[in-house]
C-alpha positions in Angstrom: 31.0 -96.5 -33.7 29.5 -93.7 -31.6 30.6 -92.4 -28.2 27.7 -90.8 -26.2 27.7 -88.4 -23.4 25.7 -86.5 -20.9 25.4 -82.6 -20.7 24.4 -80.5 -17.5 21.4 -80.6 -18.4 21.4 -84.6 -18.7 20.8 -84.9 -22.3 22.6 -87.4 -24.4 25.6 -86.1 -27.0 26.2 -89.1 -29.6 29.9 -88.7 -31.5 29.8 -91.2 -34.4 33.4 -92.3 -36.6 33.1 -91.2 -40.2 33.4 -94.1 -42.6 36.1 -94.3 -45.3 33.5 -92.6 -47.4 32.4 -90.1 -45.4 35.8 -89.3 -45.0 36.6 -89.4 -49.2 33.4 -87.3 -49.7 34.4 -84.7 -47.1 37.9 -84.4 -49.1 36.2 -84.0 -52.3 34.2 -81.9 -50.6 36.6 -79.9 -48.7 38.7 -79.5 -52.5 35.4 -77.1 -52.9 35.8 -75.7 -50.1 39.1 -75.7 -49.0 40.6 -72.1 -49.7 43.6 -72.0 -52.5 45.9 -69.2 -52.5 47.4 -67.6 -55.9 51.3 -66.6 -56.3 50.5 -63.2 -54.3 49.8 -65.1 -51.3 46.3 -63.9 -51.6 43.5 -66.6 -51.1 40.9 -67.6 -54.0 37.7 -68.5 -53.6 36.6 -71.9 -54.4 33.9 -70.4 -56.9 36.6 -68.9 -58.8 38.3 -72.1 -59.5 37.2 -74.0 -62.2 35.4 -77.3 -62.2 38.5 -78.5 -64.4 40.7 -77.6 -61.7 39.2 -79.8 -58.9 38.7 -82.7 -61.3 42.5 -82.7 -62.2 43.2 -82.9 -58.2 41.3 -85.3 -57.5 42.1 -87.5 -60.2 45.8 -87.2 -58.9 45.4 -87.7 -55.9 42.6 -91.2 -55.9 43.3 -92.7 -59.6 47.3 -91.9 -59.9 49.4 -90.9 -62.3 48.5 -93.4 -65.0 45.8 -92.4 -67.1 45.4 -96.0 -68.5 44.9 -97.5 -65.8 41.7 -98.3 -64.2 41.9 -100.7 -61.6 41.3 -98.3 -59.2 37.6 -97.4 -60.7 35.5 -99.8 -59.1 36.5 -99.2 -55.6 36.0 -95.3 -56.5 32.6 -96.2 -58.1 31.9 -98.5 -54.9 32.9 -96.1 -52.2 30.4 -93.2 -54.1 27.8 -95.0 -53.7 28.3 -96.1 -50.2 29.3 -92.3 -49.3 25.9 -91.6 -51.4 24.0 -94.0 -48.9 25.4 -93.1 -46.2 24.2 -89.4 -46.4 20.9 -90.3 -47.6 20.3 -92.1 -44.2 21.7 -89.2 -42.2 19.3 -86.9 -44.3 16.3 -88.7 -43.4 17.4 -89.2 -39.8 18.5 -85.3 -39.4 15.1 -84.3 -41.3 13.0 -86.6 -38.3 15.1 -85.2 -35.2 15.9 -81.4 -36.0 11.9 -80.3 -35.4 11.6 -81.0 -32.1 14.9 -79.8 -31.0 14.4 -76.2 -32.8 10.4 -76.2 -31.5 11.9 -76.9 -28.0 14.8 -74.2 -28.7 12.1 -71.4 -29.8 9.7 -72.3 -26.8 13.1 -72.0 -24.8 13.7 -68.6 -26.1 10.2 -67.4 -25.9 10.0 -68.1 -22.4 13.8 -65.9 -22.0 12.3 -63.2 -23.7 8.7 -63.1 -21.4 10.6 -63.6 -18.5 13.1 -60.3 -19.6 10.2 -58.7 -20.7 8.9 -59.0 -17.0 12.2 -58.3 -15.8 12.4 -54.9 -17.7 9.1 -54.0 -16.5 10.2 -54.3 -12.9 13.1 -52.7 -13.9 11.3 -49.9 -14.7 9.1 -49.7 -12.1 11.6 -50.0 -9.4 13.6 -46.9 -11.0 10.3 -44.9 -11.3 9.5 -45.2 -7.9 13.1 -44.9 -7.0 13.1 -41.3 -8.8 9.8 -40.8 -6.8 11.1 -41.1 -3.6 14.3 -39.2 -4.3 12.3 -36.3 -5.4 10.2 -36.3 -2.5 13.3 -36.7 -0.4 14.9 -34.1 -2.0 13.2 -31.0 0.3 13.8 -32.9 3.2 17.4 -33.6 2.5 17.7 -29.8 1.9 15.9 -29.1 5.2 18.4 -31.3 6.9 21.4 -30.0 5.3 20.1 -26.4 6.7 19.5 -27.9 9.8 22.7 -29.4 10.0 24.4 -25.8 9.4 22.5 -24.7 11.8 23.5 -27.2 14.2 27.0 -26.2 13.4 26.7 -22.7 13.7 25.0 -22.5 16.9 27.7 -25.1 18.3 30.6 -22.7 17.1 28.4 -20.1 19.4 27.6 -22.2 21.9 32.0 -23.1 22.1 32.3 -19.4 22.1 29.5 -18.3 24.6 31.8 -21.2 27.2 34.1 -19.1 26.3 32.8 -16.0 27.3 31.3 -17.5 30.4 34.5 -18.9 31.5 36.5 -15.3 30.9 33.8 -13.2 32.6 34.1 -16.2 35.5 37.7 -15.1 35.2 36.6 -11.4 35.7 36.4 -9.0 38.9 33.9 -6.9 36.4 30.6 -7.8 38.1 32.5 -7.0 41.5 34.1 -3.3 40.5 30.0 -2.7 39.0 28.9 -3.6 42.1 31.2 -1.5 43.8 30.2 1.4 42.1 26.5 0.7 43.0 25.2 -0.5 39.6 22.8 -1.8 38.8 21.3 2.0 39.5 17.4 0.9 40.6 16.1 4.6 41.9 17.4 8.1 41.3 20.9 8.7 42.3 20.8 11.2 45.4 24.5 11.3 45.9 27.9 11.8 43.7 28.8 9.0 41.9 32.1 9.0 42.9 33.3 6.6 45.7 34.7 8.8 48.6 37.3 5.7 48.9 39.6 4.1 46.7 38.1 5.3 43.8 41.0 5.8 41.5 41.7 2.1 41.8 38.2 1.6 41.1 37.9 3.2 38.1 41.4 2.2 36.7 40.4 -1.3 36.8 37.1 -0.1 35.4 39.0 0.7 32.5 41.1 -1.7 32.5 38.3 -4.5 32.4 36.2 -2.5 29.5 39.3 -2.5 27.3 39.5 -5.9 27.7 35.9 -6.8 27.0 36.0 -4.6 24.0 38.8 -6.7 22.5 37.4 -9.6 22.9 34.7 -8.6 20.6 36.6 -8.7 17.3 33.7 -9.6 15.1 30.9 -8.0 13.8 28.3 -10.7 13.7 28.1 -10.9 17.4 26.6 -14.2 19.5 24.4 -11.6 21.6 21.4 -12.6 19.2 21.0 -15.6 21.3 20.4 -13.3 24.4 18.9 -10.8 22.5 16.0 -11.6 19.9 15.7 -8.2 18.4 18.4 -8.0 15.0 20.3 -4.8 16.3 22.5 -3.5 14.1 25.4 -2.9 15.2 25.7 -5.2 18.2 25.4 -4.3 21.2 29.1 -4.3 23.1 30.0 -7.1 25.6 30.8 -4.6 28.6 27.4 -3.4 27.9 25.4 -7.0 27.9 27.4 -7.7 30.8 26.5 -4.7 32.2 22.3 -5.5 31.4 22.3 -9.1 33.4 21.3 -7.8 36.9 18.7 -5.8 34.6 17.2 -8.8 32.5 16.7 -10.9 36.0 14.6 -8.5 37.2 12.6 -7.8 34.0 12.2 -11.4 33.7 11.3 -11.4 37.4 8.6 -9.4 37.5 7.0 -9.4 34.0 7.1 -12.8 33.1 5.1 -16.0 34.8 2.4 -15.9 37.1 3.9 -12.6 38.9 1.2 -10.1 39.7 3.0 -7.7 37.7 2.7 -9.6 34.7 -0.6 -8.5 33.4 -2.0 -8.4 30.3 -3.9 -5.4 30.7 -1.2 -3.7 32.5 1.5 -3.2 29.8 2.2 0.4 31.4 3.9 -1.2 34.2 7.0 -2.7 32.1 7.3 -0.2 30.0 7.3 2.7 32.4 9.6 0.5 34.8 12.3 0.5 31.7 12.0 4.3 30.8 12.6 4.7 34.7 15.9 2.3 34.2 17.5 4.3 31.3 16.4 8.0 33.2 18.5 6.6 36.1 21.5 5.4 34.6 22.2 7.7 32.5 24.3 9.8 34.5 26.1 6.7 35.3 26.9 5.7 31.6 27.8 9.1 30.5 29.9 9.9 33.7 31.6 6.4 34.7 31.5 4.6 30.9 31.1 6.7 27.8 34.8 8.5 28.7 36.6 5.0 28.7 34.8 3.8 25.5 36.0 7.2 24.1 39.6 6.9 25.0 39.6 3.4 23.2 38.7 4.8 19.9 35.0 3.2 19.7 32.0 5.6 18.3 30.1 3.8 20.5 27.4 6.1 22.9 27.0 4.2 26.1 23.6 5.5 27.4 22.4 4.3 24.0 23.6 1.4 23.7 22.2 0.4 27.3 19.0 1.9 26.0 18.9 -0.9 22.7 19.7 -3.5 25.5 16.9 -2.8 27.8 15.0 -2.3 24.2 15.5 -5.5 23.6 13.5 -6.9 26.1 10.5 -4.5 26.4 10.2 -5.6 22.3 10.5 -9.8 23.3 7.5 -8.9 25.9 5.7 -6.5 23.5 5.9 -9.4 20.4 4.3 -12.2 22.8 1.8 -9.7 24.7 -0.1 -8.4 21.2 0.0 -12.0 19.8 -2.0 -13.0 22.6 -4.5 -9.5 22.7 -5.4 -9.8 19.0 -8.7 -11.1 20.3 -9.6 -8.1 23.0 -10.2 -5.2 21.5 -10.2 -3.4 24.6 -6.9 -4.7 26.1 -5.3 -4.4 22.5 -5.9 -0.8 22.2 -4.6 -0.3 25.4 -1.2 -2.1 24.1 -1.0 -0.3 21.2 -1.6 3.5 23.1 0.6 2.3 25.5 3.9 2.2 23.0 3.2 5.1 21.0 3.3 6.8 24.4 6.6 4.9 25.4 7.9 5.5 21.3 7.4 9.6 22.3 9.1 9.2 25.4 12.0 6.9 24.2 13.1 9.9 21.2 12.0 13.0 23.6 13.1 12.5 26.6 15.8 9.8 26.4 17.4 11.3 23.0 17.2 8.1 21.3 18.1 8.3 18.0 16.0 8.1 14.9 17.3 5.7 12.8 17.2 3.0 15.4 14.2 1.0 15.5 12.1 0.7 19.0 8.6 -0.6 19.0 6.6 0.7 16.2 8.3 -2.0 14.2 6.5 -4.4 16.1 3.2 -2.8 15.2 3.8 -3.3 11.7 3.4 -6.9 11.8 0.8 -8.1 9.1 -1.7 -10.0 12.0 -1.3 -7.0 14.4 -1.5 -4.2 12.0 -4.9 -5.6 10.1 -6.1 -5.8 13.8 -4.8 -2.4 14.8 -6.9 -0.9 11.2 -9.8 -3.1 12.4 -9.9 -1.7 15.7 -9.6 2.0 14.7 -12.2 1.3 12.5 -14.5 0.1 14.9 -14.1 2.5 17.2 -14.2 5.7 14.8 -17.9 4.4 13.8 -18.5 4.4 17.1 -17.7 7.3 18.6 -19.4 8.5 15.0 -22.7 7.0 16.2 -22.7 8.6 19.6 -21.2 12.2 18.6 -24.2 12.5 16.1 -27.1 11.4 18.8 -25.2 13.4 21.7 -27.5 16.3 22.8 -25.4 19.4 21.8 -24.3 17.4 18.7 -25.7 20.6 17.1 -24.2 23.6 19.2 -20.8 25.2 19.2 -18.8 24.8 22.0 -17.1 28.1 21.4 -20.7 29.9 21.0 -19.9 32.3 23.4 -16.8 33.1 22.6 -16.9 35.9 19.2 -13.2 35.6 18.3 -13.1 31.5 18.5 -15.9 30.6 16.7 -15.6 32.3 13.1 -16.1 28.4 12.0 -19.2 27.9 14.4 -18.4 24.4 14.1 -21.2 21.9 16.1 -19.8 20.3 18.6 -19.6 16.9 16.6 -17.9 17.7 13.6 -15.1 19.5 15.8 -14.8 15.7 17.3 -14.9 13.8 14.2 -12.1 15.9 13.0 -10.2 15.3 16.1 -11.1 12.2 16.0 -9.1 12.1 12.7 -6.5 14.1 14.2 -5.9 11.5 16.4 -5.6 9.1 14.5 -3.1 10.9 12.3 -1.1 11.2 15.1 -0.7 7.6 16.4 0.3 6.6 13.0 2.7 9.6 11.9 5.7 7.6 13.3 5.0 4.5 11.8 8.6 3.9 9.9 7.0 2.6 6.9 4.8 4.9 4.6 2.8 2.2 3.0 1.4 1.2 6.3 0.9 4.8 7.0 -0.8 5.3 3.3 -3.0 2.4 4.8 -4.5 4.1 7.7 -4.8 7.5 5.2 -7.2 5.4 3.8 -9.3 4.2 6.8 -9.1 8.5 7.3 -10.8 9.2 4.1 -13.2 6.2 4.2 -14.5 7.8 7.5 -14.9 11.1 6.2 -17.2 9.7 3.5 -18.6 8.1 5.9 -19.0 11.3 8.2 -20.5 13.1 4.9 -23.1 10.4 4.3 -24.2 10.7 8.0 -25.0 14.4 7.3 -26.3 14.1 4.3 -28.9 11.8 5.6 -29.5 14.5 8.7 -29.9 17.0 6.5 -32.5 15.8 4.2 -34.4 15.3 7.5 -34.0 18.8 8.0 -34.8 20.5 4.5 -37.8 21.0 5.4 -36.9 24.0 7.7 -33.3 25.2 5.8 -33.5 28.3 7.8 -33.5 26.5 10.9 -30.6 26.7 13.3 -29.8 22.5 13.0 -29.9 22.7 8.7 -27.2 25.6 9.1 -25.3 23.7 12.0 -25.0 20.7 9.5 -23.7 23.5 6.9 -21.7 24.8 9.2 -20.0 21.3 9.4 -19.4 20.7 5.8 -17.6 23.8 5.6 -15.6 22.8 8.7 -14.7 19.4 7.4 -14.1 20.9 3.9 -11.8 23.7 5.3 -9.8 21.3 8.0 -9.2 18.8 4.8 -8.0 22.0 2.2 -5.4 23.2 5.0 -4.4 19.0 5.2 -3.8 19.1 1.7 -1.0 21.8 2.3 0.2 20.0 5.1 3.9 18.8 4.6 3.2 15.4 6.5 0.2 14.3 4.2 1.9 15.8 1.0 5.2 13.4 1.8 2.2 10.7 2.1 1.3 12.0 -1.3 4.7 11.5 -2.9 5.0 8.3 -1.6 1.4 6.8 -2.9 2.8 8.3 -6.1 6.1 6.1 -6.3 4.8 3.1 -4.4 1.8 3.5 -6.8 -1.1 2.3 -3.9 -3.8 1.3 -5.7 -6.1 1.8 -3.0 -5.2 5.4 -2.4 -4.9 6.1 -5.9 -7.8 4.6 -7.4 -8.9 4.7 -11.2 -7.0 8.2 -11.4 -5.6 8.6 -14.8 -2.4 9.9 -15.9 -2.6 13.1 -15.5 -4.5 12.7 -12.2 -1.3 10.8 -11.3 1.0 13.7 -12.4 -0.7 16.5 -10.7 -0.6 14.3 -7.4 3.4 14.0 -8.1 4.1 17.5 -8.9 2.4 18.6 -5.9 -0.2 20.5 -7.6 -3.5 18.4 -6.4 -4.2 16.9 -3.3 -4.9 13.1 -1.6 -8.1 14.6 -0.4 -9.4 16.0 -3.7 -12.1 13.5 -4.0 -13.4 14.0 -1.0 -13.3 17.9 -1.0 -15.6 17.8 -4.4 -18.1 16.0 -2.6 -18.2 17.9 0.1 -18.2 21.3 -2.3 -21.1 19.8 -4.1 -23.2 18.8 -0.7 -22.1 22.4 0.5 -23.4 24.1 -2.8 -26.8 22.3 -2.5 -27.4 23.2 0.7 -26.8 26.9 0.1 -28.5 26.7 -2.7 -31.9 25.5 -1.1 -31.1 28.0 2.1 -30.7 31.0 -0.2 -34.0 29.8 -2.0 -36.3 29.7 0.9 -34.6 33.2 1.9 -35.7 34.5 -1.3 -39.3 33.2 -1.5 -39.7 34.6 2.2 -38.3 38.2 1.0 -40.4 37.9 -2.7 -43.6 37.4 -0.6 -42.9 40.7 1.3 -41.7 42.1 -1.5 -45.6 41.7 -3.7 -47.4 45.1 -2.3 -43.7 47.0 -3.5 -44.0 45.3 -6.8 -47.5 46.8 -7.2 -47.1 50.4 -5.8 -47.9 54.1 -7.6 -44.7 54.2 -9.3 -46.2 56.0 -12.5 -48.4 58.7 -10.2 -46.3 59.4 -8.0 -45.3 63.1 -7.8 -42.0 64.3 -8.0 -39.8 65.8 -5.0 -37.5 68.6 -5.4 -35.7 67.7 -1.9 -34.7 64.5 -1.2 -34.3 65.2 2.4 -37.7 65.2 3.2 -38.0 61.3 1.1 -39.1 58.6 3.5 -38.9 54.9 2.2 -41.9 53.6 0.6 -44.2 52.2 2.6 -44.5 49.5 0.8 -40.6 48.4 0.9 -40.9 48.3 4.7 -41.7 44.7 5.2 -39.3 43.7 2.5 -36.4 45.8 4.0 -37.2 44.3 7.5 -37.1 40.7 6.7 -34.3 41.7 4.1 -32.5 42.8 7.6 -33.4 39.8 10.5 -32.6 37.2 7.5 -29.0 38.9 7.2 -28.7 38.9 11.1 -30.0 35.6 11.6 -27.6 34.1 8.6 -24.2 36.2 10.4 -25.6 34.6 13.5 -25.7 31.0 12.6 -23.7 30.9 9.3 -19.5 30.6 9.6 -18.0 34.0 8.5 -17.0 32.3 5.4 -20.4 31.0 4.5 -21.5 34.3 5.8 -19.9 35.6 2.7 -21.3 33.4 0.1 -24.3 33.7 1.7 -25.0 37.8 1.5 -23.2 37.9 -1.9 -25.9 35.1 -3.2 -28.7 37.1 -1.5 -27.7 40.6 -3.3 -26.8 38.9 -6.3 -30.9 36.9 -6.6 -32.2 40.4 -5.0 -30.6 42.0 -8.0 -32.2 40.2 -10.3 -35.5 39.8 -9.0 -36.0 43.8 -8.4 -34.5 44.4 -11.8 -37.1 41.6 -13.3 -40.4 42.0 -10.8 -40.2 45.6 -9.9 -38.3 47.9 -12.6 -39.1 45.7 -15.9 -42.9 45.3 -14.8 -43.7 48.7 -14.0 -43.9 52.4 -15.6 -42.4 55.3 -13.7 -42.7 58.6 -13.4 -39.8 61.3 -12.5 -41.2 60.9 -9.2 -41.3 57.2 -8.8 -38.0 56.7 -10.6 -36.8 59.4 -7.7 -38.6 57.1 -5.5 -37.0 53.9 -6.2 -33.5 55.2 -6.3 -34.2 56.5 -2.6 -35.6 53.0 -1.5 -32.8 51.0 -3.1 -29.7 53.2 -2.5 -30.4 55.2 1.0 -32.5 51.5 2.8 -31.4 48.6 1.1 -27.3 48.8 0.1 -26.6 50.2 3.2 -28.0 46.8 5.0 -25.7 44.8 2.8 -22.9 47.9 3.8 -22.5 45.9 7.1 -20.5 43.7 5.3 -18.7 45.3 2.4 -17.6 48.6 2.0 -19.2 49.4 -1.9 -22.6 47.5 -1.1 -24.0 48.7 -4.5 -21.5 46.9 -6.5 -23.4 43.7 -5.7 -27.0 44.8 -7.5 -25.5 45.7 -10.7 -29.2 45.9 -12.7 -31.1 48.2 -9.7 -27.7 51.0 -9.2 -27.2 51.4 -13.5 -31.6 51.2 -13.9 -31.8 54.2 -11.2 -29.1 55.3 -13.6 -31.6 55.8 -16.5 -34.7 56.4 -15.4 -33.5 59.5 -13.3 -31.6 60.7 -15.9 -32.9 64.4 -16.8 -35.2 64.6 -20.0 -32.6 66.0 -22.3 -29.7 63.8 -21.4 -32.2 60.8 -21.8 -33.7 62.0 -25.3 -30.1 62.3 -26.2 -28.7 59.1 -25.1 -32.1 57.4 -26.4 -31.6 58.8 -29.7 -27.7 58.1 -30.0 -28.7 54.5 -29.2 -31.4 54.1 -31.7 -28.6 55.7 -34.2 -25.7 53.5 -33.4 -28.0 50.3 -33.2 -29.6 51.7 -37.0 -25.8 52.5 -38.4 -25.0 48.8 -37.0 -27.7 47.3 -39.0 -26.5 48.9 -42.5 -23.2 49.3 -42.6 -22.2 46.9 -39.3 -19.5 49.9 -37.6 -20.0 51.8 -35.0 -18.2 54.9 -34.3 -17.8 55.5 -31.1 -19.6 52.8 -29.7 -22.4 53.5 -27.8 -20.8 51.4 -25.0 -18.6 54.6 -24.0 -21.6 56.9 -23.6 -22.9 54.6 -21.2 -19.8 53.9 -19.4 -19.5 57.9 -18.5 -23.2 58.0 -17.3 -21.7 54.9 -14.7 -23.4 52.3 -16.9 -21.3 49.3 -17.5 -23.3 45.9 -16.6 -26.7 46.8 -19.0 -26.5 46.2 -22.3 -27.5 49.0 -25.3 -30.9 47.2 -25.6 -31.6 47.0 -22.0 -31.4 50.8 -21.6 -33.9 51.4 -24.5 -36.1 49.4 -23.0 -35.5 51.3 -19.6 -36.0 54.3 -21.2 -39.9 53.5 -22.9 -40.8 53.0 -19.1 -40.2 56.7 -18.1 -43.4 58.1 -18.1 -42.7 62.0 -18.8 -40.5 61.2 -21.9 -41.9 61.7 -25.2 -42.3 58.7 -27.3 
């Protein structure tokens, strides 16, 4: 018997009845495996039970009692075998059905796992590309979250500008300004005073600025929606109330197409503004500074009108130079034009110092490149057409002796104003980096300058006593002295201290450390670079004029070289000695080349110059006219003459002790006019002290003192042997 049934799925479940022995082999067999529990309560396992055990039950319970008996064997015996058949067939029929069942279960739950393999893939696919999007979201979300509090914010404003609006509606304040004539347009002519009812006037004057003050009770004030400039402190509300009539017009007039909006007109607002605070100044200090001071406020009115006005010259500043960063012309206009208003805002309108204006607005990374670019531009410029200008050469001050101890030319005088210049548009700048930047552009246009005359002046070494090769020495040494007196300066040595701890690479360069240090202890300057160079190009160019000087003078100088000096008699009165005819043309041209030279050198390379001259003379008389020749009492009489009554005296123009400078020639007149005796003597004491030196290596005294009490301190021992084997009428 078998019941059959359908699952969901439609497929057949069979329930067959167990037969008697089925159901006799399942109680034998569930004797095995039925659980059995010992005294304890604790259950056995079957396998621990012996096979003795089992038999005993089941003998008990299918055969009986009685051992003897065995009627009951062959219906045992019969029902094992059927129970034996029976489970044979349902062997053999399990064995032929279970295959395709478990193949169709695996294929079943291969399929499960592909499709939750696919599903994990998606799963992780979607979550990647979930993460993705949230990421990228992210910055936006932020964005809008900032947005959103800034949505908020300006709504709690906007709540408290209604406000405001609806209490000044609320207010006679406009009406009692009006009444006192404000907005003040022109100079006041009369008293500001009203002749009547002013008392009640200016009680509810009072009155009404109290009030407004109050209402300001925090410090973060809305006015920055007015006012796009962050002042610091804010400005006070009788005061913005106060600028209203004042903004309409500004925006009036210097905004849209009005006629006085024009770009290359920036004068006209910023003048008009100055004109507004000049006015009302009396006003604010007479009618409105008293009442802010009797309600405790530290609070200046004529400056605080002044940062409100400020505030819209530096709106119409920002947007004019954004849009003249493309004209040079127009945009150096801009730029002169509020420097000038900056000096007129602190002079004359006291503002102070530590409030910003509208250099701040110059310091803008786009408009200060452009403003260095433009300065640039025009410096080389103005370079270029100063050098090819026709008195680039001349002084200006030629004609005038106690101006032009420099003898500047005319166009390094206007290169360093140029610079000058320069340094004054930027000195107010309120940050030193930018103003280390345009110490920079300064010093790249100097070496720049340098260059240019360095390239002149080879063109004119040909002719280095020319009047253009000295003008272009004259400008070094101009250049090089305005730059040493800059270096003292207390404005560039600030700028110095501040490259120091800002460390600007572009203004310190590769300087070591103790380059660095000098610079910070004040002992070096910013412009010591540029001074060497200049030194150096200086030195050269002295150095070839004093050359060509020289081998002009040594070529009048041959006939003196080659005179009589051994037969020439001696003279008992030197009153009646002339100069050697020979040593005229050298003593003229000696002469013109110092006049020429104090003519057309600076004083102070007038110095070096002379002192150069004497000191090269010196030598080459010493060398070419005393060494090379023999001389007689006569000639050595001679020479002295020559050299101490014609040529130190045209160096004593210029020094009071001419003869210091030629050293050699005063202490070789020395010797070889010493008288016969003293010379044998002092010849003999030198030959002595040099033999004694040799032997024993002391001398005592040195032969140093003896010469030092004839006046002989430059020559040396040896020297003044060898002066004394060319005197002619001493014995050998």
């Amino acid at each position: 018997m078998s019941a059959c049934l359908r699952d969901t799925a439609g497929r057949e479940i069979v329930f067959k009845k167990k037969s008697p022995a089925e159901r006799t082999t399942g109680k034998l067999t569930d004797a095995f495996s039925t659980p059995v529990y010992n005294q304890d309560g604790k259950s056995v396992s079957p396998d621990s039970r012996t096979l003795q055990d089992v038999v005993v039950d089941f003998l008990e319970k299918d055969v009986g009692g009685d051992l003897k008996s065995l009627k009951n064997v062959g219906n045992l015996l019969k029902k094992l075998m059927e129970e034996n058949s029976v489970l044979e067939d349902q062997v053999l029929s399990v064995s032929s059905s279970v295959p395709p069942k478990v193949s169709a279960a695996l294929s079943a739950a291969e399929e499960a796992r592909c499709s939750l393999e696919n599903l994990q893939k998606r799963e992780r696919l979607i979550s990647n590309t979930l993460h993705q999007h949230l990421q990228g979201a992210q910055p936006w979300m932020d964005n809008l979250s900032q947005t959103l509090n800034h949505v908020d914010t300006i709504e709690r404003h906007m709540k408290y500008l209604r406000c405001l609006q609806h209490i000044e509606e609320l207010s006679d304040f406009e009406k009692v300004l009006t009444q006192l004539h404000w907005p003040i347009l022109s100079p006041p002519t009369q008293s500001l005073t009203p002749t009547t009812n002013g008392q009640e006037i200016n009680s509810q004057l009072e009155l009404l600025v109290t009030q407004l003050l109050a209402l300001q009770t925090s410090y973060l004030s809305p006015q920055a929606l007015f006012f796009s400039v962050d002042i610091s402190p804010p400005l006070c509300l009788p005061i913005q109330i106060m600028l209203q009539p004042l903004s309409k017009r500004f925006r009036y007039h210097f905004y849209g197409n009005r006629q006085t909006n024009s770009l290359s007109k920036p004068e006209w607002y910023l003048t008009q503004v100055l004109m507004w605070m000049g006015n009302s100044a009396t006003f604010m200090e007479e009618k409105i500074q008293p009442i802010l001071d009797r309600a405790g406020t530290a609070i200046s009115a004529r400056v605080e009108l002044c940062r409100g006005l400020l505030s819209l010259v530096q709106d119409k500043v920002a947007i004019d130079a954004s849009r003249l960063l493309y004209d040079d012309v127009l945009f150096c206009h801009l730029v002169e034009e509020v420097l000038q208003f900056e000096k007129e805002l602190r002079s004359n309108q006291s503002y102070p110092a530590v409030l910003p204006g509208l250099l701040h607005l110059l310091l803008e990374d786009t408009v200060l490149q452009k403003w260095l670019t433009v300065e640039r531009k025009m410096a080389v410029e103005k370079m270029d057409a100063m050098l090819s200008a026709e008195g680039a050469w001349s002084s200006q001050y030629k004609d005038i002796s106690d101006m032009d101890e420099l003898k500047a030319p005319d166009c390094a005088e206007t290169f360093m104003t140029l610079l000058q210049v320069i340094t004054e548009r930027y000195r107010g700048l309120p940050c030193p980096s930018a103003q280390l930047k345009f110490l920079g552009l300064q010093r790249e246009l100097v070496d720049d300058f340098r260059i240019r005359l360095t390239q002149v002046m080879k063109e004119e070494s040909r002719c280095p006593l020319g009047a253009r090769y000295c003008a272009i020495l004259n400008a070094v040494n101009y250049i090089s002295t305005i730059l040493g007196d800059w270096g003292d300066n207390v404005f560039f040595l600030q700028l110095q201290q501040a490259a120091v701890s800002l460390g600007e690479e572009a203004i310190l360069g590769d300087l070591g450390v103790m380059e660095v240090g000098r610079l910070a202890s004040l002992e070096g300057s910013l412009f010591e670079g540029l001074l060497a160079l200049l030194d150096r190009l200086k030195g050269d160019m002295m150095g070839r004029l004093l050359e060509w000087t020289m081998r002009e003078i040594t070529e009048k100088t041959k006939p003196y070289c080659q005179d009589r000096w051994l037969s020439l008699p001696s003279q008992q009165d030197q009153s009646t000695m002339t100069l050697s005819s020979s040593a005229c043309p050298m003593m003229l041209c000696v002469r013109d080349r110092l006049l020429n030279l104090n003519q057309v050198l600076s004083l102070s390379l007038f110095q070096l110059a002379w002192q150069g001259l004497a000191e090269r003379l010196d030598n080459f008389l010493y060398q070419d006219v005393i060494l090379c020749n023999h001389f007689s009492d006569g000639g050595a009489a001679q020479l002295q003459f020559d050299m101490t009554r014609n040529l130190f005296p045209l160096f004593g123009h210029y020094c009071k002790r001419p003869e210091n400078f030629f050293k050699h020639v005063k202490e070789a007149c020395i010797i070889l006019c010493l008288n016969v005796g003293s010379a044998i003597l002092l010849r003999d004491l030198l030959k002595d002290s040099e033999e004694t030196r040799d032997v024993a290596g002391i001398q005592d005294p040195p032969p140093e003192s003896a010469l030092n009490e004839l006046g002989v301190y430059c020559l040396a021992p040896c020297d003044v042997l060898i002066l004394l084997k060319l005197r002619a009428s001493l014995p050998q």
